[in-house]
N, C-alpha and C positions, 0 to 999 in steps of 0.2 A: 293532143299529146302525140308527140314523135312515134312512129312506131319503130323498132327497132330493127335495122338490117343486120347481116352474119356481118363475124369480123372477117376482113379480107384476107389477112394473113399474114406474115413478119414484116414488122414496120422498118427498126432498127435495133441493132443489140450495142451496148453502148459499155465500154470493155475501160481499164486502167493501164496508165503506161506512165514511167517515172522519167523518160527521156526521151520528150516531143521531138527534134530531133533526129534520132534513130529510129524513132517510130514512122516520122515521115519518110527517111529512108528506105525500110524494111517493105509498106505498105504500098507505097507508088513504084520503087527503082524494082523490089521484087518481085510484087505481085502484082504491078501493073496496073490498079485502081487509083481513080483520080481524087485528089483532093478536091474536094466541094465547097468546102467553107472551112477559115481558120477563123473563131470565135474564142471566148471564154465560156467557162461555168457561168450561168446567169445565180447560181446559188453561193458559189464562189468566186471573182471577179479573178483572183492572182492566178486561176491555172487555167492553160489553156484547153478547150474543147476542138477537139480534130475529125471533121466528117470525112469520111474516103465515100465512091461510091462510085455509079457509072455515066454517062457524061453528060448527065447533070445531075444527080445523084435523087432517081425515081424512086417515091417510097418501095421497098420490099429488097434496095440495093445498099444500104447504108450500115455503115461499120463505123460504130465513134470509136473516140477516146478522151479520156479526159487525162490531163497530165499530174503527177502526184508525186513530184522529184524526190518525197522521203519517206514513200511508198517501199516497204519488205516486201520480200519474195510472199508470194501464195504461198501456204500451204494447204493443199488442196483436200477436198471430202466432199461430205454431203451437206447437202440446203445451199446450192449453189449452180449455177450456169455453166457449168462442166464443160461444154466444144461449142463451139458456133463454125456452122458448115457456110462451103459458098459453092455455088453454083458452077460449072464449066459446062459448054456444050457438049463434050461424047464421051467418051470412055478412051476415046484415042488422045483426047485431051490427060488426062492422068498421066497417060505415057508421057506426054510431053513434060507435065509440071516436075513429074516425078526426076526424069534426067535434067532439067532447069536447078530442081533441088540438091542432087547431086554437085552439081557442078560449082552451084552458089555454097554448100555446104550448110544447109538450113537441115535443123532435126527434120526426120522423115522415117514413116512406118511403109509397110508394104501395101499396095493396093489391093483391095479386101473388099467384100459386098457388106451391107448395113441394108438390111430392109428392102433388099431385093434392085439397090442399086450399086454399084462401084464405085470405090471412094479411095479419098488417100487421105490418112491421118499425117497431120504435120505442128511444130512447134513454131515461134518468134520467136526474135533474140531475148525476151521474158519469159519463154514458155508458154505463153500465150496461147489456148488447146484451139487446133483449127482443124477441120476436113473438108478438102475440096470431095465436092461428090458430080456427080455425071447426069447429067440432063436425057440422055441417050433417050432412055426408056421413059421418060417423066412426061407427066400428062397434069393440067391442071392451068393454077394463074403463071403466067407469062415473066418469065425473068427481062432482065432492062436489056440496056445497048450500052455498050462497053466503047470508051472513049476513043476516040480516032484517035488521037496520039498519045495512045497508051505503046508500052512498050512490049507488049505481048500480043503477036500474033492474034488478031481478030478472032480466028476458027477454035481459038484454045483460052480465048481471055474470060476472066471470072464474069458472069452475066448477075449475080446478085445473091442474095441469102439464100441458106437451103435451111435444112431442118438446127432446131437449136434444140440441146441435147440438157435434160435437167437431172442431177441426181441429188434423191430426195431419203431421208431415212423412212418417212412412209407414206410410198408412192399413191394410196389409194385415195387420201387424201387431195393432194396436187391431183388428182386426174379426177376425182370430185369436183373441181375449182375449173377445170378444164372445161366437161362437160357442163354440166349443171347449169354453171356460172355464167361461162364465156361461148358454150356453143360448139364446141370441138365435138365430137366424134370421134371411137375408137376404130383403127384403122388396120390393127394388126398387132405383130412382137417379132425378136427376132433375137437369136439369147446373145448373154450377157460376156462380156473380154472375159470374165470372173466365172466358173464354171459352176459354182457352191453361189453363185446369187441368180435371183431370178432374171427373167425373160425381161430387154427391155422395148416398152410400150409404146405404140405409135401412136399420134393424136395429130387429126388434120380438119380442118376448117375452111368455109368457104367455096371454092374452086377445088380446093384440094391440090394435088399434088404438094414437090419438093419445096415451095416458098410458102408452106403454110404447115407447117409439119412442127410438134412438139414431141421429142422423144424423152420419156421417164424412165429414168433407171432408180431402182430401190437397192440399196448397198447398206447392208447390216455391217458391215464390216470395216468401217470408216469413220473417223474423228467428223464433227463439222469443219468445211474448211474456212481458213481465215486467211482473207481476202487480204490482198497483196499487187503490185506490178505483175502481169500476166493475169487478171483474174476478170471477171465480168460481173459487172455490177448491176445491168438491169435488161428486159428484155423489152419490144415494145411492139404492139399488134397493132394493125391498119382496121383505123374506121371511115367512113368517107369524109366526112366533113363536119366543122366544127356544130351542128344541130347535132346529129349522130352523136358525138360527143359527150353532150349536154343530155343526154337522154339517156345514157348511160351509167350519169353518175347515180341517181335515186337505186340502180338496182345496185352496184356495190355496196352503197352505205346498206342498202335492205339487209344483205349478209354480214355486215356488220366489220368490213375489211380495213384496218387501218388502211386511209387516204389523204389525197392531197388536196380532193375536190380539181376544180381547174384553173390550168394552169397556162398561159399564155408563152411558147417560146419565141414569139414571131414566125418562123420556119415551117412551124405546127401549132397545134392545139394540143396538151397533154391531160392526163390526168392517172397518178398513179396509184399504186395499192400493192400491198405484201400479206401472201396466204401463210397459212399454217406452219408452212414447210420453209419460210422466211424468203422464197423465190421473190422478186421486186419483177412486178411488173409497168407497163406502161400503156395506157392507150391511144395512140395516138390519128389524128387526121393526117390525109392525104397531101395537103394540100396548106398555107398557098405556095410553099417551095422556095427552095434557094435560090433563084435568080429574083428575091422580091427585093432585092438590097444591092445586088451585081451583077454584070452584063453576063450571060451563060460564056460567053469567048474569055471572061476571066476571074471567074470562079475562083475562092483559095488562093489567092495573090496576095493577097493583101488583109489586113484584122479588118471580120466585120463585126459591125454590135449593132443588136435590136437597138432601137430608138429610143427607149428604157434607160439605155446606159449609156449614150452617147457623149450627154454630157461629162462623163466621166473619163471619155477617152484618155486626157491626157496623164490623171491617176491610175488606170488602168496598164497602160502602155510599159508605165515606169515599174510596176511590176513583175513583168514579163521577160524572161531572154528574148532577143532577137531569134528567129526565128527561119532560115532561108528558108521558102515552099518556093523557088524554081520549079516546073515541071515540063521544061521544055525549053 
């Protein structure tokens, strides 16, 4: 029997956007991360799936989207995936995003510490809840390498995922699922935007540090939110390899976690499950990566599809908008 290794730490958070698009705009021309792969839903063939990442898009650097053009607005609450953070190398980096945001006229809050780092809370053209947070002080697993012809300055360009932020109606729960379950460790708190709700909770895994961090906030004071364009739909943690994987699933079912068992994306290995608190998680392998289908020099060019669906290409295609991913 396998025995089981810690999970590494955020895989990919995999978000909704109703206008692929603007979303490719917003994600590469703004923020400077590369497109990695233009695929579809493998659950749903007609929408598109959008990986951004760093330049080749290394697990703990990747930010999907799945496209859902008659997708409402969020309205946002609890039992949901509230911010997903990304990584910049210093704090002098903020300074830069922050006057870049300015200038681009993207929502933006003021630069503010969260758990003993500096950070800037910021929107998409969906609302979409993002904070860039500052590597400055960060210690732990290793963020990626930011694409050479990105268009953000190297010294300031996003290095990959930071802490992903969950608010739950009760937190004790989820942070039961956390520990117990998956292996996290409680790390700290650090109070709440909300001054009448509690402290919210750090939880870090592995290496530790900012690409392995789960922050829970408990809000009595919030409808559950109903998912929408701008909203995040699932989260997913690094395991090494598809064994890992497989050794994993006997302890979910033990807890009795609605799942998926396993799941073959080509890209990775998955296998999901949804706790108490209706959070969607995912587990994912490291490996064998995006360049098992396209040369790394062109990435995101062009629709790829697992081998699964290939034959279908020509059905598939005719469902689709066109799509320009130029990135260069």
């Amino acid at each position: 029997m396998t025995e089981l290794a810690a999970i590494k730490g955020i895989h990919h958070v995999s978000a909704l956007t109703a206008k692929a698009p603007e979303n490719f705009e917003f994600y590469t021309k703004t923020l400077g991360l590369r497109l990695i792969k233009k695929t579809v839903n493998q659950d749903d063939n007609s929408m598109y799936h959008l990986f951004y990442g760093d330049e080749k898009g290394n697990p703990g650097t990747e930010l999907t989207f799945f496209e859902m053009p008659n997708a409402g607005q969020t309205r946002t609450g609890t039992n949901s995936i509230s911010a997903t953070s990304l990584r910049v190398p210093s704090d002098a980096s903020l300074t830069y995003w922050k006057q870049r945001f300015e200038e681009l006229e993207v929502d933006h809050d003021e630069i503010v510490e969260r758990a003993g780092r500096k950070t800037l809370a910021f929107r998409d053209f969906e609302q979409q809840r993002l904070i860039l947070v500052s590597d400055e002080h960060n210690e732990g697993v290793a963020g990626g390498v930011p694409w050479e012809k990105s268009i953000i300055p190297q010294e300031h360009a996003i290095v990959g995922l930071g802490p992903v932020q969950l608010t739950v109606e009760q937190g004790e729960h989820t942070a039961a699922v956390l520990i117990e379950v998956l292996g996290f460790r409680h790390k700290g708190s650090y109070p709440s935007s909300v001054p009448s709700q509690p402290d919210i909770e750090v939880y870090e895994v592995g290496e530790g540090g900012s690409g392995t961090e789960i922050h829970v906030e408990e809000r009595t004071d919030l409808p559950v939110e109903r998912p929408g364009r701008g909203s995040v739909h699932h989260v997913a943690l690094r395991v090494e390899n598809e064994e890992q994987l497989k050794a994993w699933i006997p302890r979910i079912n033990s807890y009795g976690f609605p799942n998926s068992g396993f799941v073959d994306r080509f890209y990775f290995r998955s296998l999901y499950f949804r706790e108490g608190n209706r959070i969607l998680f995912e587990l994912a392998t490291d490996g064998p990566g995006f360049d098992t289908d396209e040369d790394l020099l062109h990435l995101g060019e062009s629709l790829a599809l697992p081998p699964f669906l290939e034959e279908r290409r020509s059905v598939i295609e005719k469902m689709l908008k066109p799509l320009d991913t130029k990135q260069s």
